[in-house]
C-alpha positions in Angstrom: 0.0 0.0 0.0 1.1 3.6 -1.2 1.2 6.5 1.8 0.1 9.7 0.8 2.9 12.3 1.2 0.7 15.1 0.4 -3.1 15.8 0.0 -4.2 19.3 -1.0 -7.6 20.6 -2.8 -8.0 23.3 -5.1 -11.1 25.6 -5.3 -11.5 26.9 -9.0 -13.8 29.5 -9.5 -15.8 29.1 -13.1 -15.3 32.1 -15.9 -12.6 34.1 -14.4 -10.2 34.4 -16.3 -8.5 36.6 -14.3 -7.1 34.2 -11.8 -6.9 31.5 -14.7 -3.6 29.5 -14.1 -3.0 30.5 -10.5 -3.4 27.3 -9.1 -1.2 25.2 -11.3 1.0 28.2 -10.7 0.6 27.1 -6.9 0.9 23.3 -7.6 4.4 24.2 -9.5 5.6 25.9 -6.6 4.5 23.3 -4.6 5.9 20.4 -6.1 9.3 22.3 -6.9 9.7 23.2 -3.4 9.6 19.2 -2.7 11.9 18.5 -5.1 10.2 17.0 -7.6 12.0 16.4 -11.2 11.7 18.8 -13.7 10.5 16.7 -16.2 7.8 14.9 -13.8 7.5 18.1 -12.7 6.7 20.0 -16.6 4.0 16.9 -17.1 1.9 17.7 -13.7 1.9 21.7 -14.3 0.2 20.6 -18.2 -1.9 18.6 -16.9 -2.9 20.9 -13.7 -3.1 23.9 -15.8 -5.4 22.3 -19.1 -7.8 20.8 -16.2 -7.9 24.3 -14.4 -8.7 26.2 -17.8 -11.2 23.6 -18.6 -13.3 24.1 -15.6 -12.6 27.7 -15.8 -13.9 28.0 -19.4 -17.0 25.6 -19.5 -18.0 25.1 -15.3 -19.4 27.6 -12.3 -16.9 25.7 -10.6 -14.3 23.0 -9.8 -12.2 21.7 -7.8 -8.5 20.1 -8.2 -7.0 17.7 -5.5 -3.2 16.7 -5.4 -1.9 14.1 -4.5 1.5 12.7 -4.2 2.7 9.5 -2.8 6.3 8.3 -3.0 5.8 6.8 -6.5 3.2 9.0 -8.0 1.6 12.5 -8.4 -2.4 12.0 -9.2 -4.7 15.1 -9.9 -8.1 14.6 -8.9 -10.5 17.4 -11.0 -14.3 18.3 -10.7 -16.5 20.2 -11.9 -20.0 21.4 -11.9 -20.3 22.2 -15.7 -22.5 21.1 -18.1 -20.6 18.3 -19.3 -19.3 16.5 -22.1 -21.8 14.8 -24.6 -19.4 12.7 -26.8 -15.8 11.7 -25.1 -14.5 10.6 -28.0 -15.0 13.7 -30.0 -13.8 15.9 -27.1 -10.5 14.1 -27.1 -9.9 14.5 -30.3 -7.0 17.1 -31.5 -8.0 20.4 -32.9 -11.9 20.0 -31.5 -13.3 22.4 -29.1 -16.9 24.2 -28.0 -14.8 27.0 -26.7 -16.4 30.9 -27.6 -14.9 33.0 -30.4 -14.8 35.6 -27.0 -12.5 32.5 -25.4 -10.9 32.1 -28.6 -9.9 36.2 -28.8 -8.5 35.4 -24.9 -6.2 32.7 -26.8 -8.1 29.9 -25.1 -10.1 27.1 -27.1 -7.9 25.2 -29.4 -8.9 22.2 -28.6 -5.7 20.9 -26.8 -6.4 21.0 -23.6 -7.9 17.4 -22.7 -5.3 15.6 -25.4 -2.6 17.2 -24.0 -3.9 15.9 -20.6 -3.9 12.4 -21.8 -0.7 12.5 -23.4 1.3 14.5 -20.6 -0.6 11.3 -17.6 1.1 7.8 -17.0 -3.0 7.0 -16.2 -6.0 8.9 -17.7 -9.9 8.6 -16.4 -12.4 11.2 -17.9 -15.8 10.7 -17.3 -18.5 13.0 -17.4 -22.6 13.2 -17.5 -24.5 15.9 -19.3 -26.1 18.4 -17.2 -24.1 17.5 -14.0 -20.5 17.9 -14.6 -17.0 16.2 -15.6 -14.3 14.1 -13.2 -11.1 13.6 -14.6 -8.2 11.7 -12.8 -4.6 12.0 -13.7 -1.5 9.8 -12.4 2.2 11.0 -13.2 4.7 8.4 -12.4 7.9 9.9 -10.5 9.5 7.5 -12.3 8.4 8.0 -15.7 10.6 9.9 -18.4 9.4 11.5 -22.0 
């Protein structure tokens, strides 16, 4: 059985932009200050930072846990936004629901939950229409590009 090292949540506030990217700002620091390896550490900030502009695009609000144990880093995200009807066609490259107004902020490109998948050792999105999205994230400590 794993110990967790470190359990910390993550309040995300829905459609400001204005604090969008302080908390995986936060989660950098964090995880820097531990010591965590630059390249492990370049993978959790991606994925942190995609999940918190998600929820911060499309939700009221969210929330992001951390996690770290000594052989992984897992980011737990929620949101109360109005969900995702088709997976499939939400993961793939280049699609996106974002606003031409989220577009003009240089938001939207339809990156943000590929990138997530690609940048996580372990990847779990699931999400229900009208009730909100919960993706989980695992990052190996051990894992190189």
């Amino acid at each position: 059985m794993t110990a967790e090292l470190l359990r910390e949540s993550f309040q995300i506030q829905g459609r400001n932009f204005d604090k969008a990217g302080e908390i995986s700002s936060e989660i950098k620091v964090i995880l820097k200050d531990l010591g965590i390896d630059a390249a492990c550490l370049r993978r959790v900030v991606i994925v942190a930072f995609e999940a918190e502009m998600n929820v911060v695009m499309y939700a009221d609000r969210g929330t992001i846990a951390l996690i770290l144990t000594d052989h992984d880093i897992s980011l737990e995200v929620r949101d109360d936004g109005p969900g995702i009807p088709d997976i499939d066609l939400a993961m793939k490259e280049g699609y996106s629901t974002a606003s031409d107004e989220m577009r003009e902020m240089g938001f939207g490109f339809g990156m943000g939950l590929p990138n997530m998948k690609k940048n996580s050792d372990e990847f779990c999105l699931e999400s229900e229409v009208g009730k909100g999205t919960s993706v989980f994230a695992r990052i190996r400590l051990d894992s190189h590009d």
